[in-house]
N, C-alpha and C positions, 0 to 999 in steps of 0.2 A: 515301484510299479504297482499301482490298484487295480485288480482288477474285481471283479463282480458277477458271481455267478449266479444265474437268472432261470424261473421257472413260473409257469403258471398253469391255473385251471380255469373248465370255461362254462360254462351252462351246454355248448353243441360243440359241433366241429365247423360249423359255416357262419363265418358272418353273414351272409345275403340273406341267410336264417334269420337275422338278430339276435345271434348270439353273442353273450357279452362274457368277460372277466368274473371269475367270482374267487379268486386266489391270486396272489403276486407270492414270490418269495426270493429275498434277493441274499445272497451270502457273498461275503466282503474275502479277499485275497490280498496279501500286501506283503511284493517281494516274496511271492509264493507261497508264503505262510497264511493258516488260516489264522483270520482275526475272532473277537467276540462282537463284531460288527454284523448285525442283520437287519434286512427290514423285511416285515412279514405282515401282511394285512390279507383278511378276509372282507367280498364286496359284495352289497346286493345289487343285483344283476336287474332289479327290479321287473322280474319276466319268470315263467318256468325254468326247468331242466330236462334237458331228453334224457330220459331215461339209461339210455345208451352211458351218457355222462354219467350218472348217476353213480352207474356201476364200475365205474372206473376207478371215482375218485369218494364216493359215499358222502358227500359235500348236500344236505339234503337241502329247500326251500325255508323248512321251518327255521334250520341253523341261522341261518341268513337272514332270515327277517330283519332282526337289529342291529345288520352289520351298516359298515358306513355305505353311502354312494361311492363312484370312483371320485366325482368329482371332491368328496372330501381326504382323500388323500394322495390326493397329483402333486403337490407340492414339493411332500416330506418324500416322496417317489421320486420325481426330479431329479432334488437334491442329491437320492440318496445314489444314484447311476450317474450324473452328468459329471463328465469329463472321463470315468473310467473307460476300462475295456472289457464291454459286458459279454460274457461268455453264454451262448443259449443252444440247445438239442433240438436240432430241426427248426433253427432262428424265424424263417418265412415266419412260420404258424404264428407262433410269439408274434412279432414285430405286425404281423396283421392284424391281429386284436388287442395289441395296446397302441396302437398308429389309430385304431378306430375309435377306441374309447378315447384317444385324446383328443381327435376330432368334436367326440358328444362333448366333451368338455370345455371346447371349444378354444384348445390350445393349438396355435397354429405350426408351434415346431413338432417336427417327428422325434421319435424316441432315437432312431438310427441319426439324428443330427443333434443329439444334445451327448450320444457316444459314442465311442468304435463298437462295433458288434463285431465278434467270432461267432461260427458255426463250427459246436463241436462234433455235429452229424459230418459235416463235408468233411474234417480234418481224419475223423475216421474212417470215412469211406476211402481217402486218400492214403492212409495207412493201413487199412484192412478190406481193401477189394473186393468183393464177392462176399464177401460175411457180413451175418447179422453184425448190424451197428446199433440196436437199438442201446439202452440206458441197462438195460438188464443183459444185453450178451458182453457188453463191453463192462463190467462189472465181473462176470467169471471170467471175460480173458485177463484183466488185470487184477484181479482178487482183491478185487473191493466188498467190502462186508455190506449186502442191503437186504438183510434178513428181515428189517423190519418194513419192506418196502412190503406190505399185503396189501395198500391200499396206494394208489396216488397221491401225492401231496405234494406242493409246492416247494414247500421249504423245505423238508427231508430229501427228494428227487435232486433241490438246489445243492442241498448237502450233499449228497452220492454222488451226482455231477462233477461235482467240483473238486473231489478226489479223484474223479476217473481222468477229468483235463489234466491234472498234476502227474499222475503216471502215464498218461500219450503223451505230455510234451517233457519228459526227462524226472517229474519226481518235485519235492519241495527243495529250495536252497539248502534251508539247513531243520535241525529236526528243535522243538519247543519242548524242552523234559519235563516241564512243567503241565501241560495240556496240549499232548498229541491228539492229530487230528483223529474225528471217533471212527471216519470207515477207511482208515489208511493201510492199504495193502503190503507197507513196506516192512521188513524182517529185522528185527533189531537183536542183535545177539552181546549186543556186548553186554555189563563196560568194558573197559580195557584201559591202560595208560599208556601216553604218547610219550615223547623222547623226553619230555619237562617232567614229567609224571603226573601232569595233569590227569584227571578223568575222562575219558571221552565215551559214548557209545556208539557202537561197532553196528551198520547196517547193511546188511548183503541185497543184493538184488536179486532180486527173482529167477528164475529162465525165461522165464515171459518178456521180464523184464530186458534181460541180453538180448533177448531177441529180438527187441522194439526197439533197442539201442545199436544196434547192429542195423538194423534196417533204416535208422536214420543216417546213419555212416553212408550206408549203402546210394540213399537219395542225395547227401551232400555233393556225392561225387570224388575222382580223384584228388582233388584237393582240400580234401578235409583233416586239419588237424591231427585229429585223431586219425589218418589213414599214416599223414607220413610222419606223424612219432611211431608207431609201431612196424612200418621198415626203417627209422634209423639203425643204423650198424650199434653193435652193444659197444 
């Protein structure tokens, strides 16, 4: 399963503005694990930035000058999303200003029909009701590390993102000893050895985590697996 975790920055907040793209950042997922797979481009937007943006994401005019047009890398962008399942935080926004700049470019398929899109804002609001859902609250309820979030950015946000989907929907398959994810929340206490004596390392979960696990038990309903293993008789 590929999936593809998705972020961007913009010159405004309104298209009707002519506001365009000036950041993509995409981080690659596969079978839950993070890959060394990204695509990352900066665009000029060939226009100002409000100010307002400015301050967000510190992405300034001058930086941009020599960056490419969109239309020099829709291609390798494409490729790099179609057929996955692109994961995006408050998807509308997104999918409105790269549905438009594909437009300028004069590509006639939308982004939402070259892949599946999730919204990981709705998923959270579905799990956390009444509470901030932003990218920074959902980050301290799952103890994602985004210390170095002082500024906005594409690909880092992709990156936090993309830990924070991993702990709402259950966690990674399995853990990479070799290069663990950099803002992964999960507690590793081992090693330890199993009944071969192999190595293994030992990872607990959170209370956060019981608790987001417990509520999805909760949503399955009566017939959840995990409801009637835990009354069968011993």
């Amino acid at each position: 399963m590929r999936l593809v975790v998705l972020d961007t920055e913009t010159t405004g907040l309104e298209i009707r503005e002519g506001h365009r793209v000036i950041e993509i950042g995409c981080v690659e997922l596969v079978n839950r694990r993070h890959t060394q797979n990204r695509f990352h481009a900066f665009i000029n937007p060939e226009r100002s930035i409000d100010v307002g943006a400015l301050e967000v994401h510190g992405i300034t005019e001058d930086f941009l000058a020599d960056k490419p047009v969109f239309t020099e890398i829709i291609v390798e962008f494409i490729n790099f999303i179609s057929g996955a399942e692109v994961i995006i935080h408050n998807a509308p926004f997104d999918l409105s200003f790269l549905n438009s700049e594909f437009e300028r470019a004069r590509e006639k398929r939308r982004l939402d029909e070259l892949c599946t899109v999730t919204d990981s804002l709705q998923l959270a609001r579905q799990l956390h009701p009444g509470q901030r859902n932003s990218l920074d609250a959902l980050c301290r309820r799952y103890d994602v590390d985004n210390a170095e979030r002082t500024l906005h950015g594409a690909l880092l946000d992709a990156e936090i993102l993309a830990d924070v989907y991993l702990a709402m929907t259950g966690g990674q398959s399995d853990i990479s000893f070799e290069t663990p994810a950099r803002h992964s929340g999960q507690r590793r206490v081992g090693p330890t050895r199993d009944a071969s004596g192999s190595v293994v390392e030992v990872v607990r979960a959170s209370p956060q985590e019981l608790k987001e696990h417990q509520r999805w038990i909760e949503l399955l309903g009566e017939h959840c697996v995990w409801t009637q293993t835990s009354n069968d008789p011993d």
